[in-house]
C-alpha positions as CSV (number, residue, x, y, z in Angstrom):
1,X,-93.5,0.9,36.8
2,X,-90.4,3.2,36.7
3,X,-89.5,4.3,33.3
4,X,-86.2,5.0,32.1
5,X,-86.0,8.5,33.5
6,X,-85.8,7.7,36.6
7,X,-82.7,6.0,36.5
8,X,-79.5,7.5,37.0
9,X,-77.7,8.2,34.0
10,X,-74.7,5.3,35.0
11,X,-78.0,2.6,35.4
12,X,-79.5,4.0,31.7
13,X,-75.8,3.7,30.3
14,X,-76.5,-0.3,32.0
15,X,-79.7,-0.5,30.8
16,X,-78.1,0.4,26.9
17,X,-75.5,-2.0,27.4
18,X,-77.3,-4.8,28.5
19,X,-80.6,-3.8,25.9
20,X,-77.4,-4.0,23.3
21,X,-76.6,-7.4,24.3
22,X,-79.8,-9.0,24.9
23,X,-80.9,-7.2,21.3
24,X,-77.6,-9.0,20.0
25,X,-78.6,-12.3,20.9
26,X,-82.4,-12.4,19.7
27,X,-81.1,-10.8,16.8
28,X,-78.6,-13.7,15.7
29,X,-81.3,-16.5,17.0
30,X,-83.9,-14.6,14.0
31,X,-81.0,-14.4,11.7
32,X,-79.8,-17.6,12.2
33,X,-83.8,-19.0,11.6
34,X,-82.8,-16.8,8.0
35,X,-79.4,-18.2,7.5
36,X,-81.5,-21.5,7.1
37,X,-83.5,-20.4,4.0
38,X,-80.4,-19.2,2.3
39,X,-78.9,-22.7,3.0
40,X,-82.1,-24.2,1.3
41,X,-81.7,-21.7,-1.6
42,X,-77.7,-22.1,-2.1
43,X,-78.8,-25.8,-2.3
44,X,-81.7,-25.3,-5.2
45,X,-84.1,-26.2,-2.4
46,X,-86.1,-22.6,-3.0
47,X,-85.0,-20.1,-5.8
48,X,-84.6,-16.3,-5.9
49,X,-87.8,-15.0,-5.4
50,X,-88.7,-17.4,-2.4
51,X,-85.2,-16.3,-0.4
52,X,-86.5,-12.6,-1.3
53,X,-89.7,-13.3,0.6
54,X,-88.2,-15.1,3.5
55,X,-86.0,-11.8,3.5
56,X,-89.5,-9.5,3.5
57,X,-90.9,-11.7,5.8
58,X,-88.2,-11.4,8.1
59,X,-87.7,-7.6,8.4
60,X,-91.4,-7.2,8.8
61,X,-91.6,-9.0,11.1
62,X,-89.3,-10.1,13.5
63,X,-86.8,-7.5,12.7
64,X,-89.5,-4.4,13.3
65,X,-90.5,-6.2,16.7
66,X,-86.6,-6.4,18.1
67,X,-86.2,-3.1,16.7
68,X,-89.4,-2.0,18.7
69,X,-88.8,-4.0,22.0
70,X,-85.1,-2.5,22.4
71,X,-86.6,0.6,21.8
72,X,-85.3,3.4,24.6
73,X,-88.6,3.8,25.8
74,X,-89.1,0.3,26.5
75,X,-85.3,-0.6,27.3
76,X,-86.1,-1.0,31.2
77,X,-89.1,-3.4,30.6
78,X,-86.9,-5.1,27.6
79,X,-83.9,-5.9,29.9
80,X,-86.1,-7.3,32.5
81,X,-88.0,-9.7,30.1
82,X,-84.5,-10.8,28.6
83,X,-83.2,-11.5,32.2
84,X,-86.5,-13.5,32.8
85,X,-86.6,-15.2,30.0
86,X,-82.8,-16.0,30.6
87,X,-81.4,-14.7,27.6
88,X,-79.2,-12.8,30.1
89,X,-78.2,-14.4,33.3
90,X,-78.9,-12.4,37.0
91,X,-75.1,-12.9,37.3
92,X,-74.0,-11.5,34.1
93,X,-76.7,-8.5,34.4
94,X,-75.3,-8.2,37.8
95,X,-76.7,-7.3,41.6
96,X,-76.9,-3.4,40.6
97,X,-79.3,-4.0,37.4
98,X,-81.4,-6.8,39.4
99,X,-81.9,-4.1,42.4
100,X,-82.8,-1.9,39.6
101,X,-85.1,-4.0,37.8
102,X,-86.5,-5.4,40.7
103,X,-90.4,-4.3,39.8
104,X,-90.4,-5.1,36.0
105,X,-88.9,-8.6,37.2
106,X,-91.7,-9.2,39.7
107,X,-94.3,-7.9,37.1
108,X,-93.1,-10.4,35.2
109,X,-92.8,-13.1,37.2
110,X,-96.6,-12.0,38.8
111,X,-97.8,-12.8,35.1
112,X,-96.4,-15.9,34.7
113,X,-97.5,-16.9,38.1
114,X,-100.8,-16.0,37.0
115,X,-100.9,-17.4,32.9
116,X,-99.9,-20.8,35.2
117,X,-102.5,-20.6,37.3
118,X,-105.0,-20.4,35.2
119,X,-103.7,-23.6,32.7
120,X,-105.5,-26.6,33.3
121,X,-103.8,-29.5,34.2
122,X,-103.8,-31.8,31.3
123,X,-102.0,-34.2,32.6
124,X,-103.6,-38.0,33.0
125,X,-104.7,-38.5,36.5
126,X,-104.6,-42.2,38.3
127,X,-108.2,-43.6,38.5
C-alpha cells in the first residue's frame, strides 16, 4: 500500500484537508455522544464526579483513537476508510483523491467482501 510519501506534495496537502474534515466530523459525532452526559448532569440525572468520568472515559478513549487514526502516518489509509464508510462522499473527496486512493479503497472494499462472505446467513429459510 502507498504510504504518504509517495504522494505529491499537492495530493498530501488533499490528503490533510480531507483527514481535517473527516477528523472533524467523527470528532463532533464522539462529542456530541458527550454533550448527552452533560445534558443528563445539567438535569441532576448524574452529578460531578460521574460527568468527570464520562469526560476520562472519553479522551481515553475515543479521543486517543481519532487522534491516532488521523495521524500523518496513517492519513492515506484514514481518508480512504472515511470515504468507505461514507463519512466523506466520492464527490466531495473528488475524482483526483479517488484515483489516488484507489488501492486503500479496494483494500477496503476486498475486506468487507470478505468479513461478508464468511457471515452466515441467519435469515429464516422457507421449508
Amino acid at each position: 500500500m502507498e504510504t504518504n510519501r509517495e504522494f505529491t506534495k499537492a495530493q498530501r496537502r488533499r490528503l490533510r484537508e480531507l483527514g481535517a474534515i473527516a477528523y472533524e466530523r467523527d470528532l463532533s459525532t464522539e462529542l456530541s455522544k458527550l454533550e448527552t452526559e452533560f445534558g443528563r448532569w445539567r438535569a441532576g440525572e448524574i452529578d460531578a464526579h460521574e460527568l468527570s468520568d464520562h469526560i476520562h472515559r472519553f479522551h481515553q478513549g475515543p479521543a486517543r483513537k481519532l487522534f491516532s487514526e488521523y495521524d500523518h502516518s496513517n492519513l492515506a489509509f484514514a481518508v480512504a476508510h472515511a470515504i468507505h464508510r461514507g463519512l466523506i462522499t466520492e464527490e466531495e473527496a473528488g475524482a483526483d483523491a479517488i484515483e489516488m486512493l484507489r488501492v486503500q479503497l479496494a483494500f477496503l472494499r476486498d475486506q468487507e467482501d470478505d468479513d461478508s462472505a464468511q457471515l452466515p446467513d441467519t435469515r429464516l429459510q422457507d421449508r
